[in-house]
Structure formats: C-alpha cells, structure tokens
N, C-alpha and C positions, 0 to 999 in steps of 0.2 A: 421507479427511477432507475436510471443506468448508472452504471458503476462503471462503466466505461469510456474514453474518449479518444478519439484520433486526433482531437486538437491539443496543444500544449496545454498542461496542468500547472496554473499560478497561484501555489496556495495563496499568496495574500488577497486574491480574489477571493475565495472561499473564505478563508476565515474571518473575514470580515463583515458576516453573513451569520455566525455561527457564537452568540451571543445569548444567554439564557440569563433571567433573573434567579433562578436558584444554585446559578454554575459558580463555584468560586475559585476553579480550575478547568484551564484548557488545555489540552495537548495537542499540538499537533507534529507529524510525522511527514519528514519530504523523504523520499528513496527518490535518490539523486543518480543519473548513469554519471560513472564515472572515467575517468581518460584511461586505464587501464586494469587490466583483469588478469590474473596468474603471472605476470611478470612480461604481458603483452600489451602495446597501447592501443588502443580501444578507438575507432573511429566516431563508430554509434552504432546504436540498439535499435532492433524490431522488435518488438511484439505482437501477438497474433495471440486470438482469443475464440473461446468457443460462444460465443455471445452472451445467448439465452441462459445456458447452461454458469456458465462466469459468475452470472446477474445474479443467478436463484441461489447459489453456493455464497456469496458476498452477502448477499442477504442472511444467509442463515446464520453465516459465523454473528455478526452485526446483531442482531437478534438474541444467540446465544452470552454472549457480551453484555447485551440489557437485562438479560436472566442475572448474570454473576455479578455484576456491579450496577448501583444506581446512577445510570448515566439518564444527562439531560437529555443531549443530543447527540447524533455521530454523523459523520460525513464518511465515505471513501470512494475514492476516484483511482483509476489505474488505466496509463494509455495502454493505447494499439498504437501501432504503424511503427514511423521512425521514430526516436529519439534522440535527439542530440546529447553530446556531452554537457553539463551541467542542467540539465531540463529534469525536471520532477517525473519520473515515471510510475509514482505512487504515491497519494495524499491520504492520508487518517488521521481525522480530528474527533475528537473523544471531549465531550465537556461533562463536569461531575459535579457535586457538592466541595469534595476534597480532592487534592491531587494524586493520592495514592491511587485510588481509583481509576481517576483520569491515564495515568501512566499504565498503569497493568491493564486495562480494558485495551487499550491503544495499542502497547506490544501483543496481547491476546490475538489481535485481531490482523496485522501484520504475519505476524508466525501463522497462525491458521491460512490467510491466505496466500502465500509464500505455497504452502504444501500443499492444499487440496483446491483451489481456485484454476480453472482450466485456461492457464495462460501461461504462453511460451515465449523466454528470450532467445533471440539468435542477436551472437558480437558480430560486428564486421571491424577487423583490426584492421589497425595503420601498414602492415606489412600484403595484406590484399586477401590474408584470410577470414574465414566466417566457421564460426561454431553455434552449436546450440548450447545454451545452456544447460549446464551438468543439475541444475537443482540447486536446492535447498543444504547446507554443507551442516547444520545442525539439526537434532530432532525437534519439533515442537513440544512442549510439555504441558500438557494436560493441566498438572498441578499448579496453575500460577494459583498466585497466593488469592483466593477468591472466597 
C-alpha cells in the first residue's frame, strides 16, 4: 500500500473505513497547512517525496508502533504536490482496545515521520516568496510512554 497521495486527503473518507470490533478508541490525526508560518502568510504547500524510499520508512515506523502498543488497525496517508490552505497534508488513524494507546501510538508515529520519512515542504508565501522547510523544530523522543 502507499502511503502516499497527490490527490487531496479527506479524512472522513478514511475513517469511515477504519472500524474494528475489538477497537474501543480511535484516533485520528489531520496535519492541516495552514494560512501562515513564522510571522509570514502562507499561500500553499509542495511537497515532494522520495517514493519508494517514503513507503518503506512509513511502513516501518507503523510496524514498529504495532510492536509498542496493541493496535487494531492504522492508516497513514501523507500528500505530494500542492496543498492548499486548510487541506490535510497528513492523516494518522490509530485504533486500539483503550485510548491511551490509541493516542501515544498516533503521536509515536506522526514525530517518527516528521523526522526520518523522506518528504519535503516548500511554503510559497502571499508576499511572492518560497522556502523550504526548516524541519522538524522538536526532537522526537524515543521514550513515549510504551
């Protein structure tokens, strides 16, 4: 499966989909672009991805997440291309027996790929410039409560 899309991501498409008889917590996660970034307003987002490479990395974290907590099921989706302002550029849904679970699997798995998933934002601002994304501005931490 891809973990990828150029098309817009509607979570309520997805998690409508994402339903288990032993889940008694869902979570899910929109990372939304939003209308400004460092004190600049934000027209919209690119992203660009290493494909293959993306897939295999998303899978692992995913994976490593089903190691540390008993998750039913997980979804994540992450575009490419443009993004407009208010569009999902990131969907993670995490379903579990309990929600502690749910919750920490889901942030787990957000911070993991934030940092090591091979995919890059460039802003293009309302004033006619364009940056790349500086990164990640927190560390991820290992130790979530697992």
């Amino acid at each position: 499966m891809s973990h990828l899309s150029d098309k817009p991501i509607v979570p309520s498409k997805y998690i409508e989909n994402m339903h288990h008889p032993k889940a008694g917590a869902i979570v899910l996660f929109s990372g939304e672009s939003r209308n400004h970034n460092e004190g600049k307003a934000v027209k919209y987002l690119e992203y660009e991805a290493h494909e293959s490479l993306a897939n295999k990395i998303i899978d692992e974290i995913i994976e490593s997440a089903k190691k540390k907590w008993e998750l039913h099921d997980v979804f994540c989706m992450h575009r490419t291309g443009k993004v407009d302002i208010c569009e999902s550029a990131v969907v993670i849904i995490t379903l579990s027996s309990h929600r502690d679970e749910a919750y920490a699997a889901n942030r787990y798995i957000i911070d993991r790929l934030k940092h090591e998933a091979p995919i890059w934002k460039k802003e293009y601002f309302e004033d006619g410039s364009i940056e790349w994304s500086k990164g990640c501005e927190h560390e991820h931490k290992e130790s979530v409560d697992a």
